[in-house]
C-alpha positions in Angstrom: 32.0 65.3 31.2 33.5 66.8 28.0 31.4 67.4 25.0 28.3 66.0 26.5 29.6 62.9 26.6 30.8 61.4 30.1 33.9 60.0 30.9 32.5 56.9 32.3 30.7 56.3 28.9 33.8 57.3 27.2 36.1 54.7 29.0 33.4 51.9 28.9 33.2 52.3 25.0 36.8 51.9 24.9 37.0 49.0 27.4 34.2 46.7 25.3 36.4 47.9 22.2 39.9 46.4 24.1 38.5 43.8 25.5 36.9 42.8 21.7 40.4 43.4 20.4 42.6 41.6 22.8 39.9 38.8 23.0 40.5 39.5 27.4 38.9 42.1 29.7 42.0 44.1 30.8 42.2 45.9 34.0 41.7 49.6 33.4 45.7 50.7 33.9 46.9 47.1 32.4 49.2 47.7 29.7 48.0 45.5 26.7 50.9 46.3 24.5 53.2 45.3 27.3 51.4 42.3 27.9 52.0 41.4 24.3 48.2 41.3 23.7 47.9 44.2 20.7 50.4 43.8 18.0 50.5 46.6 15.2 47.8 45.5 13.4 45.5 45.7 16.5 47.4 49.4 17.6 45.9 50.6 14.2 42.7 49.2 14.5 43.0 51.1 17.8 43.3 54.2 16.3 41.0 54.0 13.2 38.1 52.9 16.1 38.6 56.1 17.9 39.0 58.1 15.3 35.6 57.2 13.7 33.7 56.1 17.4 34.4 59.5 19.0 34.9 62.2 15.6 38.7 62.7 16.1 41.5 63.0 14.1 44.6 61.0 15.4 47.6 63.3 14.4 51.3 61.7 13.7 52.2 64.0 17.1 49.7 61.7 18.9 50.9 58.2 18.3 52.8 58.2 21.4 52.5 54.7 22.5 51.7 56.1 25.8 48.4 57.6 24.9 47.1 54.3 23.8 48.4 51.8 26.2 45.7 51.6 29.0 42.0 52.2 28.8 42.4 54.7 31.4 45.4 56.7 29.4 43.1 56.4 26.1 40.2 57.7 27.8 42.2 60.6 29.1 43.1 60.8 25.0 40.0 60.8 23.7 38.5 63.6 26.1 41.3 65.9 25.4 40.8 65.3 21.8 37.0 65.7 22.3 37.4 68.8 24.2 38.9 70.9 21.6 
């Protein structure tokens, strides 16, 4: 738990939010931009819903795909972020 929010809540927030984008409930480590399911559109939409859903600011330094590919990678994200 991070902020007073758990990670479990964290990551299931994120999940409903994927699985809304990509219109498909992807595993937790399944890479949607692989998988050709979130173009760049999506990617920002991404972004803008974090930013707003968990009070963060998304800086240029962190738009490495890598943070945002899996629920489980963007969870991790959004808990660093969160932290501080």
């Amino acid at each position: 738990m991070r902020n007073g929010v758990p990670a479990e809540e964290v990551r299931s927030q994120l999940l409903a939010f994927v699985t809304s984008l990509v219109d498909a409930e992807p595993g937790l480590d399944e890479d949607y931009f692989e998988r050709g399911l979130v173009n760049s559109l999506a990617a920002l939409e991404l972004v803008t819903f974090v930013e707003h859903r968990f009070g963060i600011t998304v800086q240029a330094e962190d738009l490495d795909l890598d943070n945002f590919r899996t629920v489980n990678r963007l969870t991790g994200f959004v808990l660093v972020k969160t932290a501080g």
